[in-house]
C-alpha positions in Angstrom: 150.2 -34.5 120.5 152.1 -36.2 123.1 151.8 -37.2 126.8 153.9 -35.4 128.7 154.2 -38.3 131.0 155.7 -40.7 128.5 159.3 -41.6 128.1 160.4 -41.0 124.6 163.0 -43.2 122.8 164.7 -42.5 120.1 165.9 -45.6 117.5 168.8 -45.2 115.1 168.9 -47.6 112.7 169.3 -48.1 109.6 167.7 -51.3 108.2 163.4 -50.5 107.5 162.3 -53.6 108.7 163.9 -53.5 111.8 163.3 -50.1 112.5 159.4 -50.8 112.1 159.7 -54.4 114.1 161.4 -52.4 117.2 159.1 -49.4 116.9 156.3 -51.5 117.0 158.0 -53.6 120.9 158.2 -49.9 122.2 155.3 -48.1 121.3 153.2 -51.1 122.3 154.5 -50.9 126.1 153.8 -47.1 126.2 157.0 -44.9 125.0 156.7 -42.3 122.7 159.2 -43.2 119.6 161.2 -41.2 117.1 163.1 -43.4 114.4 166.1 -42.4 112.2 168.4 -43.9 109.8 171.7 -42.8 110.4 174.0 -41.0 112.9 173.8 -37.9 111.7 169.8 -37.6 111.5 170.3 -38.9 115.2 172.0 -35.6 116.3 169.5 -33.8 114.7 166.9 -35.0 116.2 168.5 -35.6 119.8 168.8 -31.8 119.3 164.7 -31.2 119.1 163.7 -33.8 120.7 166.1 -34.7 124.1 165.1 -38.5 124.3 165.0 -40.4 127.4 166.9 -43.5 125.8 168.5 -44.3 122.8 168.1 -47.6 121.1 170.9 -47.8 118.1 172.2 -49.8 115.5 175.9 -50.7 116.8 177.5 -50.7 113.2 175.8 -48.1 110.6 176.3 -49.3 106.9 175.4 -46.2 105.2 178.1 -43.8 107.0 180.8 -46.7 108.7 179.7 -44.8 112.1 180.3 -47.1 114.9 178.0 -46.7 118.0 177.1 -43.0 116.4 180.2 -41.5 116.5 182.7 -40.7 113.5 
């Protein structure tokens, strides 16, 4: 369960090792962290979850999304 009191950031990106390497910065100075993959996972869970920032990927391989948008 989660502390209400923490900030929650969610990360979109799309590379593993950088999505654990950045998880890792931000959890370790006290956010809560979701992590996704691409831009549409992202809208999915901004949806549920209503993060406090957003940490992306500028350029998204997978779908040619550039800073989450089509």
């Amino acid at each position: 369960m989660t502390d209400p009191k923490r900030k929650r950031v969610l990360i979109i990106e799309d590379t593993d090792s950088v999505q654990m390497m950045v998880k890792w910065w931000i959890t370790n100075d006290g956010f809560d962290v979701d992590v996704v993959s691409d831009g549409r996972e992202a809208l999915e869970r901004v949806s549920s979850v209503s993060p406090d920032l957003i940490v992306l990927d500028v350029i998204d391989a997978r779908s040619q999304w550039i800073c989450g948008l089509p």
